[in-house]
N, C-alpha and C positions, 0 to 999 in steps of 0.2 A: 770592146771598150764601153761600150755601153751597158751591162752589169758592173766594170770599176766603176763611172760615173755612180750608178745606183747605189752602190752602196757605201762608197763616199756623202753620197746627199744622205742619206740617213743618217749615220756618222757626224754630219755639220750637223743636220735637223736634232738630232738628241743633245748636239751638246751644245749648240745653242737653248734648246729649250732648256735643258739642266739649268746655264746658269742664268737665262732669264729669271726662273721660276725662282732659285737663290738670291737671285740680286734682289728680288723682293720684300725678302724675311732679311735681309739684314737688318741689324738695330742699327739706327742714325747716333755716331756720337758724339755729343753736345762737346766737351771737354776734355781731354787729357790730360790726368792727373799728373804726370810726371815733374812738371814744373814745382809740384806742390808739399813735396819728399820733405820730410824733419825727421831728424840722425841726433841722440844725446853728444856733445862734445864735449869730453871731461876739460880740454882746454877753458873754453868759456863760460862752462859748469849749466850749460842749458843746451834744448834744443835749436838748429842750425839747419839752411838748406841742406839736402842733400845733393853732395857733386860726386859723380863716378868716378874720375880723374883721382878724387880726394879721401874718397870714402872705400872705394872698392864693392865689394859684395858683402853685406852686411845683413845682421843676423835681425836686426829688430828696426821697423822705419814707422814712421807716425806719419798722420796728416790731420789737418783740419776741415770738419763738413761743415756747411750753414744751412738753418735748414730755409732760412728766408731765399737763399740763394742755391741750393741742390737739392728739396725736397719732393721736389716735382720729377727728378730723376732719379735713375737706377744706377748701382756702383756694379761693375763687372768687373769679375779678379779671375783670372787664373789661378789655379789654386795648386797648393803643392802635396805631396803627402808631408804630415806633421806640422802641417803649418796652423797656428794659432792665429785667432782672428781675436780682437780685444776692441769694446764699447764704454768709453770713459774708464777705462782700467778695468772690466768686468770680462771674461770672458764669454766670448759670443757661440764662437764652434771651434771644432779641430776637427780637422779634415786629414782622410788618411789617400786619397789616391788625386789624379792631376785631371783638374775637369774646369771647367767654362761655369763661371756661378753670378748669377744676376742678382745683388741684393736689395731688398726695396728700405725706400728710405722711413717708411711707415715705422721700421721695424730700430733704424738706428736712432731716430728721434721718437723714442716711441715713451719718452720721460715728458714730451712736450719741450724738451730744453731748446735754445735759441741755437748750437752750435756742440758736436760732438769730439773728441778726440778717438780719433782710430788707431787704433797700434796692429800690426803684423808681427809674427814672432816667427821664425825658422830656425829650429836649429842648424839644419845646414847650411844655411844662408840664403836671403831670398835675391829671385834670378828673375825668374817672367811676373811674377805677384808685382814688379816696380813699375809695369807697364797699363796700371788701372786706368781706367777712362770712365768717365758719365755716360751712359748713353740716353735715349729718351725712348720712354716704356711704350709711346703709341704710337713707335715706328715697329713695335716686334708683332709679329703675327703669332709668336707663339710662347705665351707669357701665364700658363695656368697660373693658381691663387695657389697652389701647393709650392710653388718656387720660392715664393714672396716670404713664407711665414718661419716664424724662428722655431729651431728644432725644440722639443719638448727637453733634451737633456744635453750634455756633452756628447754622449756616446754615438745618438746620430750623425747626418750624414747627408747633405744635400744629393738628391740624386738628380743631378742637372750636367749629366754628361754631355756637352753638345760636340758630339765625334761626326755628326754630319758635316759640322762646321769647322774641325781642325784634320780630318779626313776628306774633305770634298775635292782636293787636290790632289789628292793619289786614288779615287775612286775614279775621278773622269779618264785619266793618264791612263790608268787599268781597260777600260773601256776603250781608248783611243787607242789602246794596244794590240788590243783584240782586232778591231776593225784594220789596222793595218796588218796585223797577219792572214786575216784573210785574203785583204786583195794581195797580198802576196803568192798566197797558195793559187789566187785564181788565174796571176800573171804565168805562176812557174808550168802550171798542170791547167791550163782552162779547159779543157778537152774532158780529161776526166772530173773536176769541178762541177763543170756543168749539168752532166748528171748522177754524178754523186749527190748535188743539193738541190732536184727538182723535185717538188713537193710531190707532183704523181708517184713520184718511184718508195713512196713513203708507205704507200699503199698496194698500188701495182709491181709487179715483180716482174724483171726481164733476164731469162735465163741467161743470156749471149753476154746479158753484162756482168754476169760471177765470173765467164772464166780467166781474167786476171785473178780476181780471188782467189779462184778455185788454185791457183800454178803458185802464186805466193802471196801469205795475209800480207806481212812486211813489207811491203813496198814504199817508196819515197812519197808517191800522196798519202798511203795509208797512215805513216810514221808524221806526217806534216798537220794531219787531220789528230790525231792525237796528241800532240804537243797543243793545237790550237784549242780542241775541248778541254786539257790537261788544266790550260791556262782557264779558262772560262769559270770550269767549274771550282779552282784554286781560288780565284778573284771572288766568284758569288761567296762560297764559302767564308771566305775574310772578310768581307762584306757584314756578312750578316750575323758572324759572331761576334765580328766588335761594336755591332750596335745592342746584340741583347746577352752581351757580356756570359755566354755560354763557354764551358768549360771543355767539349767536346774536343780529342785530340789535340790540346793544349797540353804546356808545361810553363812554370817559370822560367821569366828570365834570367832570375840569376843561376838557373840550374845551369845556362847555357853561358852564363859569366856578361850578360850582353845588359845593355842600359835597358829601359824600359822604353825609350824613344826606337830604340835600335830592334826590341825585339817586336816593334808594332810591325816595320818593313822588311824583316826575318820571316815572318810570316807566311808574307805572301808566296814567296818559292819555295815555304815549307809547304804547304796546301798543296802549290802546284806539283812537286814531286810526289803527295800524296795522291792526290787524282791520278797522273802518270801511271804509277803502280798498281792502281786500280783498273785502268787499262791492258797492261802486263798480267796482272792475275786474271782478270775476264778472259784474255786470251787462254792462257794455261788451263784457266776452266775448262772453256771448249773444248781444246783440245785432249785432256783428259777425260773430259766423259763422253764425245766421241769416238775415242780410241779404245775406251768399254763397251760402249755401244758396235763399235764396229761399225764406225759412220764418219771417220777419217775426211771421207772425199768430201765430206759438205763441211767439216767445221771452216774452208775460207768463207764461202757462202754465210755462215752465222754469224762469224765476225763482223765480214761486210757490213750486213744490214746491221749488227751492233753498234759498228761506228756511225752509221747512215741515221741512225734515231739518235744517240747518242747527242751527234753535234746537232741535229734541228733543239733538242732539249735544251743542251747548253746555251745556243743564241740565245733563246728566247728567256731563260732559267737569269742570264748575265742581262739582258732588258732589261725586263723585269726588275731587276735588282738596281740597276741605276734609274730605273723611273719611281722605285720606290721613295730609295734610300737619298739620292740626291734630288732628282726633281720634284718629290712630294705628288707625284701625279696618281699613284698608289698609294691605297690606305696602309701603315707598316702592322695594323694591328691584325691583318688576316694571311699577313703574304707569308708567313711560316706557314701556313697552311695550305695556303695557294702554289708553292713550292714541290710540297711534298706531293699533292695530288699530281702537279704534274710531272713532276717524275711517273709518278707509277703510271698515269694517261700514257706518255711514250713507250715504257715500259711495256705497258700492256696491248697499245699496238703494234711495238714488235714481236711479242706472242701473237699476237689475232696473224700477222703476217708470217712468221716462221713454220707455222700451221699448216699452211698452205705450199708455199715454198719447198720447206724438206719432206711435205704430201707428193709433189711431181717431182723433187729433184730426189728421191732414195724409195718412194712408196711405203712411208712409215703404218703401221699400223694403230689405231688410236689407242690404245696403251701403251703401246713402246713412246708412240712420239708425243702421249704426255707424262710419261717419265723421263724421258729424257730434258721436258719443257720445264720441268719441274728441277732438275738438278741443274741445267745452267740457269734457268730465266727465273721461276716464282722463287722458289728458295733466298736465292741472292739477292730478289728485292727485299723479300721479310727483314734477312738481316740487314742490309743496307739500311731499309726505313727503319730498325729501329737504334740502329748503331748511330745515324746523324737526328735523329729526333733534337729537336731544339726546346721540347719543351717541358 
């Protein structure tokens, strides 16, 4: 009982911190635009409040800024793809993809005028853009002068994607998922749990504890243990390609017929079947060049400790990534890097370990057993590191 406690209080402990450390960086918003809506009505032959009830979804809305009265704030829109943004009738940007845009008011009274008109233009009709609000710029902790300033031409592009902040609710959830499948695995199997996941045994090798391995890799912690890193390394993954918009084992959504809302949480059990498989085929590895080798009886043995580094990797790999990406407690500009290395750190101390290990459990010779070390372990990292390269 006392490891579930543990690792529940971690669990509370991250995700309270997470969204301590969030609740911070929220921008404070002064005003809600929505009251403020103007729709042409050919009836009246002018502009008109805008009423949902009356108007529906509509392609074009105006409002009016002051700047004696909103200059001192920030206008934030969600944006659409295709949507036109309009300054006194002039066009301001078009925007092609759906992102979080802070725009400073420098920039819409930038004539000096007393008061501006804003028009929005969608052709397919604007949806979340009707939900702008003021906010106020020194409540934001993260407000670079690159946000603020108007793009050089049309064809630009604010690049003010804030996915920490329309994702920070399906990153925690991911994370709280993980945690609960482990104390799952440690309710169903604590026995073997428990030393499955002791750090000694990361290092230290205890013969007596292969021979379940050694009788059968598959087993129900084994299978329980790969579903749970499956998921880890599925979630880091999604993580961290939707924050640096990497192309990696990616396709469009519309190739899959699916909205682009839809194909953000397709995703993630696309990942995780991908990890899965990568499990599946590390096995087959083994066990195929084992069965060349003529070393059958140890590939449960290689497995094992596979799995054994494996999920220490992933914990710490899916941390990592929620201390990054949500708590800001990691700097996000090195952790592609701090990633990779540690992959190959585990990596490589399951080598410095297997060394040893199939040294007493077959008496390899030091050429056979670093060819062999080489066809399951160094090989598969090279490609692996440069197959998820992010950069």
């Amino acid at each position: 009982m006392s490891g579930i406690r543990g690792i529940f209080l971690v669990g509370l402990w991250v995700f309270l911190a997470v969204f301590g450390a969030k609740a911070g960086q929220q921008p404070y918003v002064v005003r809600n635009l929505s009251a403020d809506w103007l729709v042409f009505d050919k009836e009246y032959d002018g502009y008109v409040p805008y009423v949902l009830r009356e108007h529906g979804i509509v392609n074009t809305a105006n409002l009016w800024l002051y700047a004696d009265r909103d200059s001192s704030y920030q206008l934030r829109v969600i944006t659409q793809p295709k949507l036109c943004i309009y300054f006194d009738q002039k066009l301001y940007q078009v925007f092609d993809k759906q992102d979080t845009v802070y725009l400073s008011f420098s920039e819409i009274f930038r004539n000096k005028s007393k008061k501006s008109f804003v028009t929005f233009y969608q052709p397919e009709g604007l949806r979340q853009s009707l939900s702008l609000v003021l906010v106020n710029p020194k409540q934001m902790q993260e407000a670079p002068t690159q946000r603020q300033t108007l793009a050089k031409n049309n064809q630009d592009t604010y690049n003010l994607a804030m996915r920490k902040e329309s994702f920070m609710e399906v990153y925690v959830i991911g994370f709280l998922v993980v945690i609960g499948l482990l104390v799952f695995v440690k309710n169903v199997l604590a026995k073997d749990f428990v030393k499955f996941i002791d750090v000694k045994a990361l290092i230290i090798s205890n013969m007596d504890e292969y021979n379940t391995a050694i009788r059968k890799a598959w087993t129900l912690f084994n299978l329980l243990v790969i579903v749970v890193d499956s998921l880890c390394i599925g979630f880091s993954f999604f993580v961290v390609q939707n924050e640096h918009q990497s192309q990696i084992l990616s396709f469009s959504a519309e190739g899959l017929g699916l909205a682009t809302n839809e194909w953000y949480f397709f995703r993630i059990p696309y990942y995780w079947l991908v990890a899965f498989l990568y499990f599946v085929s590390k096995y087959l590895l083994i066990n195929i060049i084992g069965y060349i080798f003529n070393l059958s009886k140890v590939s449960g043995i290689h497995f094992y400790e596979f799995l054994r580094t494996s999920t220490w990797a992933s914990l710490v790999i899916v941390l990592g990534t929620i201390l990054t990406y949500i708590g800001d407690v990691l700097p996000s500009g090195i952790v592609l890097i701090w990633l990779q290395l540690l992959v190959i750190f585990f990596a490589l101390l399951r080598v410095f370990k297997m060394t040893f290990v199939l040294n007493k459990a077959a008496g390899f010779q030091n050429l056979y057993l670093f060819s062999y070390l080489c066809a399951t372990e160094i090989i598969p990292i090279i490609l692996v590191s440069q197959l998820f390269s992010f950069q």
